[in-house]
C-alpha positions in Angstrom: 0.0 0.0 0.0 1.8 3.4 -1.1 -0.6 6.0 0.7 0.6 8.8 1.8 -0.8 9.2 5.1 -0.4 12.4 7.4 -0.3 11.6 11.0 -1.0 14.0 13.8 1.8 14.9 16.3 0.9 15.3 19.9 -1.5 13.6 22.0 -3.4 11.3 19.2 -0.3 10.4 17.5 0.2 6.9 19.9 -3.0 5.9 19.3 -3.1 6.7 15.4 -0.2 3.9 15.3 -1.7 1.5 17.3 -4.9 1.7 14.8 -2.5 2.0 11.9 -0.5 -1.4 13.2 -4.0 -2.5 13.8 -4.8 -3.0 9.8 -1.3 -4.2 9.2 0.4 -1.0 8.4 4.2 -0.8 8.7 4.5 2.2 11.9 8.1 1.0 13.2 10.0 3.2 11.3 7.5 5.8 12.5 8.4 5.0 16.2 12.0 5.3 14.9 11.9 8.4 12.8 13.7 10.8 15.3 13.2 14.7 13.9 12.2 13.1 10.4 9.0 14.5 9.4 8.7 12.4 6.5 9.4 8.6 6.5 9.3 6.5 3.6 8.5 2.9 3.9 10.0 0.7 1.0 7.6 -0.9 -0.9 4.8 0.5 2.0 2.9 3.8 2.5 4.8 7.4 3.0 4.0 9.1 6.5 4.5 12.7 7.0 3.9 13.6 10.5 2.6 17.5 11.3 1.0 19.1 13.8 -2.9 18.6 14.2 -4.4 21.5 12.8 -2.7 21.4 9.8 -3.6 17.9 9.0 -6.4 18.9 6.8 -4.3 21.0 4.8 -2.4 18.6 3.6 -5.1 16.1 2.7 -6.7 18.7 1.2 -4.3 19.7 -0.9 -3.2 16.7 -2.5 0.2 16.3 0.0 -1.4 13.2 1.5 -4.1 10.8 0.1 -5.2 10.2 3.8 -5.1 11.3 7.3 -6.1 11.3 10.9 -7.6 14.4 12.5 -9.7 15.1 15.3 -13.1 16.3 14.9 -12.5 19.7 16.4 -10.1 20.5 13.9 -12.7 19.5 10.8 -15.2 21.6 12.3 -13.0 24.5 12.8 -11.5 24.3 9.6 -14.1 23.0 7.4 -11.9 21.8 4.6 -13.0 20.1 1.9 -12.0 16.6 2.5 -13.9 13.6 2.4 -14.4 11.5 6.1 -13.9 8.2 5.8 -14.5 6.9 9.5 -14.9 7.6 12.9 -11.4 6.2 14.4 -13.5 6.0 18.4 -9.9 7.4 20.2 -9.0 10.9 20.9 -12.8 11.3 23.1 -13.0 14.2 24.4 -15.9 17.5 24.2 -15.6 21.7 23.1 -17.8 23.4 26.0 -18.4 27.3 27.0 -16.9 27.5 30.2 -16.7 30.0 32.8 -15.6 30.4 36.4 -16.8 28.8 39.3 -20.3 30.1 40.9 -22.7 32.3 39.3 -23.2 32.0 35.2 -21.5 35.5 34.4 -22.9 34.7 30.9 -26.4 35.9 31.4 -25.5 39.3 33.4 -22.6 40.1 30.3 -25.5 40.2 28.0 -27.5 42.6 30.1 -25.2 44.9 30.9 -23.1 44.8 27.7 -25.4 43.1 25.0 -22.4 40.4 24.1 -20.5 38.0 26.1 -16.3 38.3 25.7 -15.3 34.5 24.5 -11.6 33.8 25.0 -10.5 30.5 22.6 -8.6 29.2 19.9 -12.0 27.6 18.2 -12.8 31.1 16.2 -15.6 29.7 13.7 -16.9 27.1 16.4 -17.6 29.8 19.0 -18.8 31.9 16.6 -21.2 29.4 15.1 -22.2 28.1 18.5 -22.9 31.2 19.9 -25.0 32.6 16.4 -27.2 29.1 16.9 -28.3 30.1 20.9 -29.1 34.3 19.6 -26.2 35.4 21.8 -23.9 38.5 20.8 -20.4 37.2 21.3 -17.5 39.2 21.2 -14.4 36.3 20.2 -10.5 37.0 21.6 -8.7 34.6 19.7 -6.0 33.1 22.1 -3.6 30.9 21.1 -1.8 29.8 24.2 -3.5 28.7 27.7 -6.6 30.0 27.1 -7.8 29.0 30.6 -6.0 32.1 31.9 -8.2 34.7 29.9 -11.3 34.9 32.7 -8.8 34.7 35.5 -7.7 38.1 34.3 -11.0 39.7 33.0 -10.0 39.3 29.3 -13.1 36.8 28.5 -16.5 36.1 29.9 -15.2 32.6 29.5 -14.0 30.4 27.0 -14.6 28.0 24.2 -12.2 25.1 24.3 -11.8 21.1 24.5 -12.4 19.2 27.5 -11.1 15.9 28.4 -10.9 15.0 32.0 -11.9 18.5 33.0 -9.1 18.4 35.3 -7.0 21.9 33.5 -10.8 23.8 34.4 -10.9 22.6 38.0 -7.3 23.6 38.7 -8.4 26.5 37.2 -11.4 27.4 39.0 -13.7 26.6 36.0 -16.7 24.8 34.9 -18.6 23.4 31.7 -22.0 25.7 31.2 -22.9 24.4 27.9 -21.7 21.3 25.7 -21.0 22.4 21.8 -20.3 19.1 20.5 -18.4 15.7 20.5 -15.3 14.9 19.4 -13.3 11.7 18.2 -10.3 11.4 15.6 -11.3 11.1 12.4 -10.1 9.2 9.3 -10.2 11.9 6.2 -9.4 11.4 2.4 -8.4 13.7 -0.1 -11.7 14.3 -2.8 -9.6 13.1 -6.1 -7.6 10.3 -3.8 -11.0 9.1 -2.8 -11.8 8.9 -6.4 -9.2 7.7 -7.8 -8.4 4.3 -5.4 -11.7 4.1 -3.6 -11.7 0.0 -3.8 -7.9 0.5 -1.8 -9.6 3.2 0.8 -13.3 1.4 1.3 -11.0 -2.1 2.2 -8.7 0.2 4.5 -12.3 1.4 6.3 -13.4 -2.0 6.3 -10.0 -3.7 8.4 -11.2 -0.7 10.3 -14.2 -2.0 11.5 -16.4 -0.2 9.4 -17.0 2.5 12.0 -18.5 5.1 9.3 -18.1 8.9 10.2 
């Protein structure tokens, strides 16, 4: 099989091998690449590793044929790509949250007719907040975005939560759920086309988990 498959870096990148191995791919000389971002398997698929949120970019554009992403990213992004299968790993859930105690999202609105959002999701809090008739006023932030209503920047903040553990230490809490998310298995449009019968048999020693 000589896909080219982008991997994500970072905290699904363990678990994309183990699916990967899983199907029968060849991911040693993954675990062995060192600084390589690109590693070639004789006779086998071509991995490029990147960071998560550009994953999409690549398959989009032709650089990859496939690749795994987390649902976050697709939905913040919105590239055109086509989804071959929920993967089940990577759980975890984007929520507005805000500190501890009183909802300060319903007094913002009174007083000031928007709520400040702190997060790095700029099109999923914007959507989110468009679908529940509430004027929100976005701070893109692309570092620890917890820290943003500790010092009156944001109302609160749009992020993912896994464990919650980062928004207790924090002193913060979930107010409302915006959506699920799992890593994703996404194909380039013409890739799709072109070696479907190779990508639908990939799905299948998947388990068939559609997306």
């Amino acid at each position: 099989m000589d896909l080219r498959i982008c991997v994500p870096l970072g905290a699904l990148f363990e678990e994309s091998l183990g699916v990967m191995e899983g199907v029968g791919l060849p991911v040693a000389p993954l675990r062995d690449a060192g600084r390589r971002l690109i590693v070639e398997v004789p006779d086998g698929p071509t991995y490029i590793t990147t960071r998560p949120s550009d994953v999409p970019t690549y398959v989009e554009s032709g650089a990859a044929d496939i690749g795994i992403v987390g649902r976050d990213v697709l939905l913040e992004r919105q590239p055109d790509v086509y989804e071959l299968a929920d993967l089940g790993f990577g759980g975890c859930r984007m929520a507005w949250c805000t500190p501890e105690g009183d909802d300060p999202t319903p007094a913002a609105l009174e007083r000031f007719g928007v709520v400040r959002v702190a997060t790095k999701y700029v099109n999923c809090a914007e959507r989110f907040f468009a679908s529940t008739g509430r004027a929100a006023e976005i701070v893109k932030v692309n570092g620890s975005v917890e820290l943003a209503p500790l010092v009156g920047l944001a109302d609160g903040i749009v992020d993912l939560v896994a464990t919650g553990r980062t928004l207790r230490e924090n002193g913060l809490v979930e107010r409302d759920p915006i959506f699920e998310s799992t890593a994703r298995l996404i194909a380039n449009r013409v890739s799709h086309k072109m070696r479907a019968a190779e990508l639908d048999e990939l799905v299948r020693a998947l388990g068939g988990g559609a997306a």
